[in-house]
C-alpha positions in Angstrom: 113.9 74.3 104.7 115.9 77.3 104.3 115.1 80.9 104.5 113.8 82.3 101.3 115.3 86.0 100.7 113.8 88.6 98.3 115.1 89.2 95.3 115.3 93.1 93.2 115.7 93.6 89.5 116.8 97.1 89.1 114.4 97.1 85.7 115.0 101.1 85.3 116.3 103.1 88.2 118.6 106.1 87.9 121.7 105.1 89.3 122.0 102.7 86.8 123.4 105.5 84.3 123.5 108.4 86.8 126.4 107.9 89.8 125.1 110.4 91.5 122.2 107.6 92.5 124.4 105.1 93.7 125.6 104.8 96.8 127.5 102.4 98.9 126.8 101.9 102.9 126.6 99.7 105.6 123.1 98.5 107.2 122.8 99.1 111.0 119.8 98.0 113.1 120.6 100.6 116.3 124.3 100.9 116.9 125.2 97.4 115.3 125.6 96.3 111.8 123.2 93.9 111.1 121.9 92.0 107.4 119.7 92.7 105.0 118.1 91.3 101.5 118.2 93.1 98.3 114.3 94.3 97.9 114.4 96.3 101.0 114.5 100.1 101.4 116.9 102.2 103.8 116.6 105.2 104.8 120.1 106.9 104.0 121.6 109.0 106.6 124.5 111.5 106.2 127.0 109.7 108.0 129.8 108.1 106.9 131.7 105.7 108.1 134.8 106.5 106.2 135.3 108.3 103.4 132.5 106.5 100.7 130.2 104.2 102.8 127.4 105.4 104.8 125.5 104.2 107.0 121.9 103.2 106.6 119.2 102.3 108.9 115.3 101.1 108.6 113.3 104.1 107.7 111.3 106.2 110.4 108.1 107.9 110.6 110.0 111.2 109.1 111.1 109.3 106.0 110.2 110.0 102.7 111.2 108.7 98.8 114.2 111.8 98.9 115.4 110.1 101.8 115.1 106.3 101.7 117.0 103.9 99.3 116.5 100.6 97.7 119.4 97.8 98.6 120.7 96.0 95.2 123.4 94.4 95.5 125.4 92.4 93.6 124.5 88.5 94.4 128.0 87.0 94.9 127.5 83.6 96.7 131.2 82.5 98.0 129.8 79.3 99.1 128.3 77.6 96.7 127.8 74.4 98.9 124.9 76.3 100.5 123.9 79.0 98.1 123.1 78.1 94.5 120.0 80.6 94.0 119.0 83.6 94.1 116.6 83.6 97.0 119.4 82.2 98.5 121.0 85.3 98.7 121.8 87.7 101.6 123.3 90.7 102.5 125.6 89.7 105.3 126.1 91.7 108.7 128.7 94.2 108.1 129.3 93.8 104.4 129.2 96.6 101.8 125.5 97.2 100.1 124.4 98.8 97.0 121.3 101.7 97.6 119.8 103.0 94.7 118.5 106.7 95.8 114.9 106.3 94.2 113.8 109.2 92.1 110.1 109.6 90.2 109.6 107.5 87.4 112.1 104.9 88.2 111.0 101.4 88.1 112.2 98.0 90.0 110.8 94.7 90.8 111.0 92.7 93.6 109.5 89.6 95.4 106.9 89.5 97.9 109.5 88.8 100.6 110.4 92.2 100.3 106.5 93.3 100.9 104.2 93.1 103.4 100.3 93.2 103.3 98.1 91.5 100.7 99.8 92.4 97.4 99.0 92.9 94.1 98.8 94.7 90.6 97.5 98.5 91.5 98.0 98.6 95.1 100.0 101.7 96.7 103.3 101.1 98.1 104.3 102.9 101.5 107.3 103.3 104.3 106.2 101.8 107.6 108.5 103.2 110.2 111.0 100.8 111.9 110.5 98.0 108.8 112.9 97.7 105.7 109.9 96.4 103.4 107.9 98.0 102.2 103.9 98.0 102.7 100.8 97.2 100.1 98.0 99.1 100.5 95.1 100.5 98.4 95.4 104.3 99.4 97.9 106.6 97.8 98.2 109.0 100.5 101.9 108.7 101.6 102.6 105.8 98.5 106.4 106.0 97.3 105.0 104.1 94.6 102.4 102.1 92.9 102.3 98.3 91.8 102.0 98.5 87.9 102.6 95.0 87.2 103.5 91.3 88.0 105.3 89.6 86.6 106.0 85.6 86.5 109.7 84.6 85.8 109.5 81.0 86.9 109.8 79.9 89.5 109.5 83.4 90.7 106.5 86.7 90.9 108.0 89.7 90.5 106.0 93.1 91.6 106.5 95.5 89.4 107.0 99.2 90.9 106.6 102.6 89.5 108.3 105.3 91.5 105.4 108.5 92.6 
């Protein structure tokens, strides 16, 4: 069976109306680009690679939500042989991504593919250093966000998060 990616709706994020929000970038694991699914958060870096794509790397310990990013990009499948749905989808090594600089307030769902721990409605949302997803947990010390909801789109749960 084939790998099943996370999925993102960008439900009410700022860079859907604001540019500003928006940026395009490249995902690097050390020096070398490597893939990445939608759902995941980056932590966005200053440095470009030419003049309108940065690159973007897991977050670290010194990471917080002004500094990180949520990947949403646009799910193109150019093979349509192999990729027919949207947990099909990737982010391919080297290609351009969409980040969505988070801001407080915004709201976005994604999958639990793009979470780790036990997760569920109310639970805290945190960075873990070194790890694109993002972490459940029942504190709110540190939380980027919250879990407000799930939601059921068949065949699919979506977790439902509120930016802090």
């Amino acid at each position: 069976m084939a790998t099943r990616h996370a999925i993102v709706r960008t439900d009410n994020l700022s860079g859907t109306t604001d540019g500003s929000k928006l940026i395009s970038a490249k995902f690097y694991s050390g020096s070398d680009p490597a893939a990445i699914d939608n759902g995941n958060v980056v932590s966005i870096s200053d440095e470009l690679i030419n003049r309108e794509t940065y690159k973007v790397t897991a977050p670290t310990a010194a990471d917080t939500r002004a500094t990180i990013g949520l990947v949403a990009s646009a799910e193109i499948m150019y093979d349509e042989q192999r990729h027919h749905n949207l947990e099909d989808f990737t982010n391919e090594a080297d290609s351009l991504i969409r980040v969505y600089a988070l801001e407080t307030g915004d709201e976005f769902s994604i999958t639990k593919e793009a979470l780790d721990g036990t997760v569920a409605k109310d639970k805290y949302v945190k960075l873990t250093a070194g790890s694109t997803k993002l972490t459940a947990t029942d504190t709110a010390t540190g939380a980027i966000g919250k879990i407000v909801a799930v939601e059921i789109v068949n065949p699919d749960t979506y977790y439902v998060i509120k930016v802090k």
